[in-house]
DOSE-820004 format. One record per residue (C-alpha): z, y, x. Coordinates in Angstrom, 1 decimal. Layout:
BEGIN
w=Z v=Y u=X
...
This chain:
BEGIN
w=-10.4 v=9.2 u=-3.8
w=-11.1 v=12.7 u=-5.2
w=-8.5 v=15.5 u=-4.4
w=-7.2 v=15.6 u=-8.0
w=-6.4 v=12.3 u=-7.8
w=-4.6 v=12.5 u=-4.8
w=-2.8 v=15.2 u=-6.2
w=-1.7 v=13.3 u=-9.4
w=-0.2 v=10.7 u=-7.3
w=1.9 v=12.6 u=-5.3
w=3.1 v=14.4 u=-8.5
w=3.9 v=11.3 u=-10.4
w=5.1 v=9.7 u=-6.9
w=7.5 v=12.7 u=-6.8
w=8.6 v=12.5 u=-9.9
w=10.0 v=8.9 u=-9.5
w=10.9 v=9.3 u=-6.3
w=11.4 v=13.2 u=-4.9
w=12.9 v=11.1 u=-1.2
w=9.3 v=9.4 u=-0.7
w=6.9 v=10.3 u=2.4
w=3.4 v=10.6 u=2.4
w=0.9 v=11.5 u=4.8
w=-0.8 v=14.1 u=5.8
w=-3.5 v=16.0 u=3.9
w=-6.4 v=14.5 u=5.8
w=-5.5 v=10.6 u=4.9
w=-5.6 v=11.5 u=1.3
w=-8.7 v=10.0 u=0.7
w=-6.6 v=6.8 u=1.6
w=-3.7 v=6.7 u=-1.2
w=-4.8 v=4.3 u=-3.4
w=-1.5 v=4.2 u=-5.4
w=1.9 v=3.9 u=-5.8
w=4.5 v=0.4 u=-5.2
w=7.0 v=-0.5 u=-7.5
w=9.5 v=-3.3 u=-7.3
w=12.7 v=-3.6 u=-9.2
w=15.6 v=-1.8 u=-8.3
w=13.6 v=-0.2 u=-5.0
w=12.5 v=3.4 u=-4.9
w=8.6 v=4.0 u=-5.8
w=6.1 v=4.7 u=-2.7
w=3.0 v=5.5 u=-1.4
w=0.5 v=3.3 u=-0.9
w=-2.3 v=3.5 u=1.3
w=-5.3 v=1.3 u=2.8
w=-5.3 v=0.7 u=6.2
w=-8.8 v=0.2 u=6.1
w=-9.8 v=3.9 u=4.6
w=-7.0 v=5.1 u=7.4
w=-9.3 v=3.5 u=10.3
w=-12.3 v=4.9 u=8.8
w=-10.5 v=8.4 u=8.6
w=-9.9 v=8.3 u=12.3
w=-12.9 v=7.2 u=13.3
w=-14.5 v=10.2 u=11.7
w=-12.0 v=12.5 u=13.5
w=-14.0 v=11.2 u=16.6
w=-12.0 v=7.8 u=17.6
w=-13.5 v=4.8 u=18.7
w=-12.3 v=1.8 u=16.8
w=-9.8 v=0.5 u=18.9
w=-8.0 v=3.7 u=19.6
w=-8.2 v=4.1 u=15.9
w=-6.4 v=1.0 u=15.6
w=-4.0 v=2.0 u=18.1
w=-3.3 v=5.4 u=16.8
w=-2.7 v=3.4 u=13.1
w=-0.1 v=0.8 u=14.6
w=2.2 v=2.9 u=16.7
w=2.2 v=6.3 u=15.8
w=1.1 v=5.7 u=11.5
w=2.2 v=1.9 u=10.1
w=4.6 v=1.8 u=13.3
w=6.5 v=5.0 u=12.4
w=9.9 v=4.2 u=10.3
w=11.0 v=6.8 u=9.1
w=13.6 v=5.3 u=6.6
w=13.7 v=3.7 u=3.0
w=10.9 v=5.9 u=2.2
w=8.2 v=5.1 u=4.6
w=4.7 v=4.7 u=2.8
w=3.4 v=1.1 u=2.7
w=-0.2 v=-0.1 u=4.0
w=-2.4 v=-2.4 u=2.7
w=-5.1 v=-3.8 u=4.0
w=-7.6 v=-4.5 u=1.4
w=-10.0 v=-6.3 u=3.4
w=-11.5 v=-9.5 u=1.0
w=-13.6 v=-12.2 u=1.7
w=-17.1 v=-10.4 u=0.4
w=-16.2 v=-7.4 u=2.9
w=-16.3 v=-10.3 u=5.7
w=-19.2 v=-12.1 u=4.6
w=-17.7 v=-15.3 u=3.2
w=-18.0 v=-16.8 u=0.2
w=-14.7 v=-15.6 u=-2.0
Protein backbone atom coordinates (compact mmCIF):
# COMPACT_ATOMS: atom_id res chain seq x y z
CA UNK A 1 0.00 0.00 0.00
CA UNK A 2 1.25 3.38 -1.09
CA UNK A 3 1.73 6.08 1.73
CA UNK A 4 -1.31 8.14 0.56
CA UNK A 5 -3.29 5.43 1.09
CA UNK A 6 -2.24 4.71 4.29
CA UNK A 7 -2.79 8.08 5.15
CA UNK A 8 -6.40 8.15 3.92
CA UNK A 9 -7.22 5.29 6.16
CA UNK A 10 -6.06 6.59 9.17
CA UNK A 11 -7.91 9.87 8.34
CA UNK A 12 -11.21 8.19 7.58
CA UNK A 13 -10.36 5.62 10.52
CA UNK A 14 -10.09 8.69 12.74
CA UNK A 15 -12.93 10.17 11.70
CA UNK A 16 -15.28 7.25 12.71
CA UNK A 17 -13.42 6.34 15.40
CA UNK A 18 -10.77 9.19 17.01
CA UNK A 19 -10.27 6.09 20.22
CA UNK A 20 -8.83 3.57 17.52
CA UNK A 21 -5.00 2.30 17.56
CA UNK A 22 -2.88 1.72 14.81
CA UNK A 23 0.59 0.83 14.35
CA UNK A 24 3.48 2.11 13.83
CA UNK A 25 4.64 3.97 10.69
CA UNK A 26 6.77 1.11 9.40
CA UNK A 27 3.78 -1.59 9.23
CA UNK A 28 1.85 0.78 7.10
CA UNK A 29 2.42 -1.01 4.16
CA UNK A 30 0.23 -3.64 6.03
CA UNK A 31 -3.24 -1.74 6.61
CA UNK A 32 -5.35 -3.06 4.24
CA UNK A 33 -8.56 -1.43 5.68
CA UNK A 34 -10.84 -0.67 8.10
CA UNK A 35 -13.69 -3.25 10.20
CA UNK A 36 -17.01 -2.41 10.71
CA UNK A 37 -19.69 -4.29 12.60
CA UNK A 38 -22.87 -2.91 13.99
CA UNK A 39 -22.96 -1.04 16.95
CA UNK A 40 -18.89 -1.63 17.53
CA UNK A 41 -16.40 1.14 17.01
CA UNK A 42 -14.47 1.09 13.45
CA UNK A 43 -10.74 -0.31 13.35
CA UNK A 44 -7.74 -1.06 11.76
CA UNK A 45 -7.14 -3.79 9.87
CA UNK A 46 -4.01 -5.26 9.01
CA UNK A 47 -2.54 -8.57 7.30
CA UNK A 48 -0.56 -10.65 9.29
CA UNK A 49 1.04 -11.87 6.33
CA UNK A 50 2.52 -8.27 5.07
CA UNK A 51 3.38 -7.82 8.99
CA UNK A 52 5.82 -11.07 8.77
CA UNK A 53 7.15 -9.86 5.63
CA UNK A 54 7.82 -6.34 7.28
CA UNK A 55 9.89 -7.96 9.96
CA UNK A 56 11.62 -10.14 8.07
CA UNK A 57 12.97 -7.22 6.14
CA UNK A 58 13.97 -5.42 9.32
CA UNK A 59 16.49 -8.42 9.53
CA UNK A 60 14.28 -11.29 11.38
CA UNK A 61 14.33 -14.80 10.66
CA UNK A 62 10.84 -16.20 10.12
CA UNK A 63 10.22 -17.66 13.31
CA UNK A 64 11.27 -14.76 15.41
CA UNK A 65 9.15 -12.75 13.09
CA UNK A 66 6.43 -14.90 14.01
CA UNK A 67 7.20 -14.60 17.51
CA UNK A 68 7.68 -10.91 17.68
CA UNK A 69 3.93 -10.83 15.73
CA UNK A 70 2.17 -13.02 18.47
CA UNK A 71 3.35 -11.69 21.72
CA UNK A 72 4.41 -8.28 21.51
CA UNK A 73 1.93 -7.14 17.96
CA UNK A 74 -1.50 -9.55 17.65
CA UNK A 75 -0.74 -10.45 21.49
CA UNK A 76 -0.88 -6.87 22.72
CA UNK A 77 -4.47 -5.77 24.10
CA UNK A 78 -4.60 -2.68 24.51
CA UNK A 79 -8.42 -2.23 25.00
CA UNK A 80 -11.65 -1.98 22.74
CA UNK A 81 -9.53 -0.42 20.23
CA UNK A 82 -6.89 -2.79 19.45
CA UNK A 83 -6.35 -3.21 15.52
CA UNK A 84 -7.45 -6.58 14.13
CA UNK A 85 -5.19 -9.07 11.94
CA UNK A 86 -6.09 -11.00 9.18
CA UNK A 87 -4.41 -13.45 7.68
CA UNK A 88 -5.10 -13.45 4.08
CA UNK A 89 -3.32 -16.47 3.24
CA UNK A 90 -5.72 -18.56 0.32
CA UNK A 91 -5.45 -21.63 -1.18
CA UNK A 92 -3.48 -20.33 -4.58
CA UNK A 93 -0.75 -18.76 -2.12
CA UNK A 94 -0.33 -22.46 -0.76
CA UNK A 95 -0.35 -24.26 -3.88
CA UNK A 96 -3.75 -26.06 -3.83
CA UNK A 97 -6.34 -25.96 -6.01
CA UNK A 98 -9.02 -23.18 -4.58
Amino acid sequence: MDEERAAALKLELGEENPGALVLDPPFDEALIGIGRRCGQPSLAVYDKLLILRLLMEQGLALSDAIEHFEFNIAGAWVGPHTPRFVDGTTADDEGEEG
